[in-house]
KEKOL-516900 format. One record per residue (C-alpha): x, y, z. Coordinates in steps of 0.02 Angstrom, whole numbers, padded with zeros to 5 digits. Layout:
REM KEKOL-516900
@x: X y: Y z: Z
...
REM end
This chain:
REM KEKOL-516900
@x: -00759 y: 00418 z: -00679
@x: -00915 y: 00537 z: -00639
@x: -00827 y: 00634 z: -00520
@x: -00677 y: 00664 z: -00405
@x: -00758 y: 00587 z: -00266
@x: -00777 y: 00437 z: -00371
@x: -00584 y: 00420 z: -00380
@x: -00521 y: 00234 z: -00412
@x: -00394 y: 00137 z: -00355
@x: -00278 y: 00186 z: -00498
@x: -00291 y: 00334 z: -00604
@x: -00175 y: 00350 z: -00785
@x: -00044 y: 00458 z: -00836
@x: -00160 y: 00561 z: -00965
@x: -00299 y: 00560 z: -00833
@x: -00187 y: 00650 z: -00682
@x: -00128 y: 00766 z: -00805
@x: -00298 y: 00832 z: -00866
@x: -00333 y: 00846 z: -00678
@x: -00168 y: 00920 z: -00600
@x: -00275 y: 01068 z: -00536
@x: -00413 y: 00973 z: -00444
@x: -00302 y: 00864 z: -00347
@x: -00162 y: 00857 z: -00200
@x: -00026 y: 00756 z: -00292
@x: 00072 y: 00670 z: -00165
@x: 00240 y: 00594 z: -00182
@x: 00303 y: 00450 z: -00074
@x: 00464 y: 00396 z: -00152
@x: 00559 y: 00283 z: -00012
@x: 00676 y: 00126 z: -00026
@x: 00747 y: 00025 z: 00097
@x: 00937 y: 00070 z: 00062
@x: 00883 y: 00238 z: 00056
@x: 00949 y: 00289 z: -00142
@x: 00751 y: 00354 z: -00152
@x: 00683 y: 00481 z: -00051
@x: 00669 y: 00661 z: 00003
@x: 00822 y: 00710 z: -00091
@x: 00765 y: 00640 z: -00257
@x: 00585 y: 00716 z: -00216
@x: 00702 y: 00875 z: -00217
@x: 00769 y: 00840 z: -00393
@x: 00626 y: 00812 z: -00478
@x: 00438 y: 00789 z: -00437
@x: 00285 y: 00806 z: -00511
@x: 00210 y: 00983 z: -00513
@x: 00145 y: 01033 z: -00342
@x: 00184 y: 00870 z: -00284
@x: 00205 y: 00872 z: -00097
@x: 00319 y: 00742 z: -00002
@x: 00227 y: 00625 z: 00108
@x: 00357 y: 00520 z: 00221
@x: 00313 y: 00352 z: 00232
@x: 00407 y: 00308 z: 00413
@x: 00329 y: 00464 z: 00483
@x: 00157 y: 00522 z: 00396
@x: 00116 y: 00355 z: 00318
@x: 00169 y: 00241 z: 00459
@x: 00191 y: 00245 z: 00657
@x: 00350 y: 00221 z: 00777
@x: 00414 y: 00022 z: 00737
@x: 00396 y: -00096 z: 00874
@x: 00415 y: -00278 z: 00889
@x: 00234 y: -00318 z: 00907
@x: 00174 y: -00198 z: 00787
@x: 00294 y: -00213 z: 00660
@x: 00421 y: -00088 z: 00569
@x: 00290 y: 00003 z: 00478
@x: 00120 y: 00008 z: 00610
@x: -00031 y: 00105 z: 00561
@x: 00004 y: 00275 z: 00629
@x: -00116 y: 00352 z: 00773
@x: -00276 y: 00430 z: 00705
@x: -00204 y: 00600 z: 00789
@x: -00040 y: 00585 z: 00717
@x: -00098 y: 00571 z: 00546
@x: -00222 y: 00672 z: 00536
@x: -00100 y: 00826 z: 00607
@x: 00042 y: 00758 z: 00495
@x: -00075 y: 00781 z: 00335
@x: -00137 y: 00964 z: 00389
@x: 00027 y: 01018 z: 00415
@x: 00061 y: 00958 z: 00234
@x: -00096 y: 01049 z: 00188
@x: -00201 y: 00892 z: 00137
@x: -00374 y: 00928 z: 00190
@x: -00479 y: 00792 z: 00226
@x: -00604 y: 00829 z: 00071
@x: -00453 y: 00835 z: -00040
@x: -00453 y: 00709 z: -00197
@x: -00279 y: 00642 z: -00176
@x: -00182 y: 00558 z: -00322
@x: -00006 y: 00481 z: -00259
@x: 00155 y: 00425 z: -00331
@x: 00329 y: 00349 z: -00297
@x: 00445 y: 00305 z: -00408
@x: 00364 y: 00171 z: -00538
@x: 00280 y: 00011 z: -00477
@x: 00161 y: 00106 z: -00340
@x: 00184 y: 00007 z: -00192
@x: 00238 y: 00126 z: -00073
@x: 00123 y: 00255 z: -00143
@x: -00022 y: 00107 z: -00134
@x: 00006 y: 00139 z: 00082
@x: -00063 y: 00309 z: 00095
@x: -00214 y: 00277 z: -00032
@x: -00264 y: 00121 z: 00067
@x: -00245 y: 00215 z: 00209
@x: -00359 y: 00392 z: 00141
@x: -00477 y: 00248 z: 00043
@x: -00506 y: 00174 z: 00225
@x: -00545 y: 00347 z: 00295
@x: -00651 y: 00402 z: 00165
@x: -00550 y: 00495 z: 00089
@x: -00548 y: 00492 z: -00114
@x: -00388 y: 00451 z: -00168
@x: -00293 y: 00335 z: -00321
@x: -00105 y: 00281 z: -00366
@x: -00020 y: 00360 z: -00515
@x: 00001 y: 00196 z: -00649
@x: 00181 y: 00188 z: -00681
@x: 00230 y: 00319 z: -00547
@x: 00356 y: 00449 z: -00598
@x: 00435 y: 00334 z: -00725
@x: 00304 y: 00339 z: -00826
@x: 00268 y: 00515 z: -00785
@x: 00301 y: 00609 z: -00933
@x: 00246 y: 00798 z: -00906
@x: 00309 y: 00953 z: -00829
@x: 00403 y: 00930 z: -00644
@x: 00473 y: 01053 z: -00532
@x: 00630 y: 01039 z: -00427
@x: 00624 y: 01087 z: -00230
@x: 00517 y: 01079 z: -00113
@x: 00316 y: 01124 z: -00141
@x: 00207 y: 01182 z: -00010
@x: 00028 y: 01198 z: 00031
@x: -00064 y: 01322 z: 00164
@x: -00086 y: 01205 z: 00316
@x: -00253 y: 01114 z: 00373
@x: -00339 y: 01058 z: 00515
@x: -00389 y: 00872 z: 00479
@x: -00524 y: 00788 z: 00602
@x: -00452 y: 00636 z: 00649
@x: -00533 y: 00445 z: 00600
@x: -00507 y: 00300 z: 00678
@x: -00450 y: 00155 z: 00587
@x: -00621 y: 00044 z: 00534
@x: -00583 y: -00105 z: 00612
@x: -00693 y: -00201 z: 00451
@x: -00541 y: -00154 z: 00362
@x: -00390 y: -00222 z: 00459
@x: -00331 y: -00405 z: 00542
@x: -00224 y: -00438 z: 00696
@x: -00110 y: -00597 z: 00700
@x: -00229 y: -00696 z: 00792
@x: -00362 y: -00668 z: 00664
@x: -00236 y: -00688 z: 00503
@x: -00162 y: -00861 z: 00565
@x: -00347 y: -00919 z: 00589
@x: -00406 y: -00858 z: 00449
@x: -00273 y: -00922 z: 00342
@x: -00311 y: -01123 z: 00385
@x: -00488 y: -01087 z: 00377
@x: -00596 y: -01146 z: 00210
@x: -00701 y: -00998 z: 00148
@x: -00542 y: -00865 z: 00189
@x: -00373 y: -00843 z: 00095
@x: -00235 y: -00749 z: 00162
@x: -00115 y: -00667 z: 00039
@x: 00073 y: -00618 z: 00058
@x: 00137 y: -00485 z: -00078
@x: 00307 y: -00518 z: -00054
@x: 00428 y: -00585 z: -00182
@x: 00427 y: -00763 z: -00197
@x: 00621 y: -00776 z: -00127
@x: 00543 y: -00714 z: 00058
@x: 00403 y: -00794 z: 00031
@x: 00494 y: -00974 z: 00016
@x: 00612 y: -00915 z: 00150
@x: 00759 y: -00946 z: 00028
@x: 00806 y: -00752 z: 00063
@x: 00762 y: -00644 z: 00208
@x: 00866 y: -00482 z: 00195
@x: 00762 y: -00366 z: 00352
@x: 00665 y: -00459 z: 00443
@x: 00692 y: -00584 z: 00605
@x: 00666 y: -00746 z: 00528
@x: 00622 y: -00802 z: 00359
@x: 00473 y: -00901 z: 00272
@x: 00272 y: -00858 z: 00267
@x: 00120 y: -00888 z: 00365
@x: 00045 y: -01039 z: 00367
@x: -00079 y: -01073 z: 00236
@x: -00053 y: -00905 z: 00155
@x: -00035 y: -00878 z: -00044
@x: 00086 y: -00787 z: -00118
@x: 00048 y: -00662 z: -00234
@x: 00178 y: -00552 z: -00271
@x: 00101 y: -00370 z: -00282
@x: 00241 y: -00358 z: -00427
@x: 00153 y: -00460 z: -00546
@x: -00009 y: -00347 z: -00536
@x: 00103 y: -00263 z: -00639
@x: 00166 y: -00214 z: -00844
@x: 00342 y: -00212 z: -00895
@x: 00306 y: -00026 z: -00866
@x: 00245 y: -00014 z: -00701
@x: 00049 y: 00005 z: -00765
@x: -00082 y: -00112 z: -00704
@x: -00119 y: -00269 z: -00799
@x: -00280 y: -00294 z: -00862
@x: -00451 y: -00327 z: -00788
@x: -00467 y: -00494 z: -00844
@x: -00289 y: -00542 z: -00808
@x: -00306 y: -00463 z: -00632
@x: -00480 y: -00598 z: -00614
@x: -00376 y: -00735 z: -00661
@x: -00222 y: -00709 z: -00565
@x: -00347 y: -00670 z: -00405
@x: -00474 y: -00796 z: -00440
@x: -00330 y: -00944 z: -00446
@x: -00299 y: -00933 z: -00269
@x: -00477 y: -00893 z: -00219
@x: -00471 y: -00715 z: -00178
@x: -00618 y: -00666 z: -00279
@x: -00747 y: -00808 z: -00214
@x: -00666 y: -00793 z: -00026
@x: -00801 y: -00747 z: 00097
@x: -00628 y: -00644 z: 00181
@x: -00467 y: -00599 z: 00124
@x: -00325 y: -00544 z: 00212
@x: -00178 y: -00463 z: 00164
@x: -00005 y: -00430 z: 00220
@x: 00188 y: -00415 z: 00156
@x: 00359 y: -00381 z: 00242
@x: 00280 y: -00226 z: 00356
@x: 00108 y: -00205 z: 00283
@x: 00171 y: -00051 z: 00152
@x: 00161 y: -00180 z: -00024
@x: 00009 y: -00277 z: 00036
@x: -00102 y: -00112 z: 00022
@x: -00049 y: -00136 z: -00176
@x: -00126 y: -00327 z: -00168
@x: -00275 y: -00235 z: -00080
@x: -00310 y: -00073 z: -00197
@x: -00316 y: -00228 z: -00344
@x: -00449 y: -00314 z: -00269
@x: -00547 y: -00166 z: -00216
@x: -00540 y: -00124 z: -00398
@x: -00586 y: -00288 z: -00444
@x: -00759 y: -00270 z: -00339
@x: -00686 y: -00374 z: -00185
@x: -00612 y: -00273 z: -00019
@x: -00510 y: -00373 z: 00093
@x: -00412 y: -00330 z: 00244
@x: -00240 y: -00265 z: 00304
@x: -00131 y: -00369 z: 00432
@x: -00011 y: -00212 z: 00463
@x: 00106 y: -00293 z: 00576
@x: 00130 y: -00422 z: 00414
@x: 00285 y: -00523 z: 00412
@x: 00404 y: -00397 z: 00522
@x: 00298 y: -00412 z: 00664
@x: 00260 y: -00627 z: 00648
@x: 00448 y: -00666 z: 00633
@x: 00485 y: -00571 z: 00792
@x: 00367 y: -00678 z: 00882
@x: 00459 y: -00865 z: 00922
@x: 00280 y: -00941 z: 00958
@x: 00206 y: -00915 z: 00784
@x: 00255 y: -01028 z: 00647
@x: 00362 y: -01001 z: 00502
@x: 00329 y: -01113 z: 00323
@x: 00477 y: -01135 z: 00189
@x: 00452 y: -01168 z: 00036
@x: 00305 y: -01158 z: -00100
@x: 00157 y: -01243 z: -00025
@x: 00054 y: -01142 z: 00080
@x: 00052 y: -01277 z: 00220
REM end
């Protein structure tokens, strides 16, 4: 890359260490039964990381039509970053704690805003420099706030069309288990979207938590049509994993769309459809 402004998707290891000083490291380290989090930002980050909460910074209040992790107000994020002191001109490289998912959220989110921003490869797993224990801080900002581009998002209406329609693919990043509705561990009812892919944002994915490569990226997109689509849509359990599907195709030269209210905000509705098994259909 040229410059910081030109920030991609994904940034290495070796590249956010020769850059520690020119950018707000962010860590987002969540899980859904809790064991990551705040107090294991506390134990060991990443130097000057700060700690970005994911159910209140990186997502708003949940609600059954908008899902357990809605896009946050425009007002509430922008105030929620200044008072972490993220200005909005900041280059922001952020991590969690290996594969990059939940770290993927806020740089879809900054990317979207025009904001320059890319997910640590490998996270702090592969992280192997200095870190700091307790709590960093930065002087506090006052962030302008941006309204979500709408080119960049999907409602449910939109996704359920979009994903019967020839010319459009709809993916879901979830495992495979959910996707099949042969496991549903959070949400209301189990299964996928009709006509939607699965393509587990796991598998984007080394053994190590780094991204595969180019050319194995273009296949595994270009199999279910992602890279010819004339849309794509994304979404996952509560549009936090999709964002990973999303940052991949950006990288790969092809932007698609978030469906935020993804899975946790279908299955609580009884008049939209729910597939098992494989097939799309």
């Amino acid at each position: 890359m040229e410059t910081l402004e030109q920030l991609p998707p994904f940034v290495s290891a070796s590249w956010l260490e020769a850059h520690l000083d020119e950018v707000v490291v962010a860590d987002l380290r969540w899980s859904l039964d809790g064991s990551e989090g705040p107090a294991t930002y506390r134990e060991r980050h990443l130097p000057g990381a700060v700690y970005v909460d994911l159910d209140t910074v990186a997502a708003g209040p949940p609600t059954a039509s908008e899902g357990r992790h809605p896009l946050p107000d425009p007002e509430h994020f922008a105030q929620a970053l200044g008072e972490l002191g993220i200005g909005e001109d900041a280059p922001v490289v952020a991590y969690d704690q290996g594969p990059g998912a939940i770290a993927a959220r806020l740089v879809w989110m900054l990317r979207a805003i025009g904001q320059p921003a890319g997910v640590l490869e490998g996270g702090l797993a592969g992280w192997s420099g200095p870190t700091e224990t307790g709590e960093a801080t930065r002087t506090a900002v006052t962030r302008t706030p941006v309204p979500w581009p709408r080119d960049r998002l999907a409602d449910a209406d939109r996704t359920a069309a979009s994903a019967l329609r020839d010319g459009a693919v709809v993916l879901d990043a979830r495992d495979p288990e959910r996707y099949r509705g042969e496991s549903e561990p959070v949400d209301a009812r189990p299964g996928h979207i009709p006509g939607a892919a699965n393509l587990p944002f796991t598998d984007n994915l080394e053994a190590d938590g780094r991204l595969r490569s180019a050319a194995e990226l273009r296949e595994r997109y270009g199999a279910v049509g992602a890279l010819d689509a004339d849309e794509v849509i994304a979404y996952c359990g509560s549009g936090v994993t999709a964002c990973h599907d999303l940052l991949v195709l950006e990288q790969l030269g092809r932007p698609g769309r978030l469906y935020p209210g993804s899975w946790s905000a279908w299955s609580q509705d009884e008049a939209r459809a729910a597939v098992r098994g494989s097939a799309p259909r």
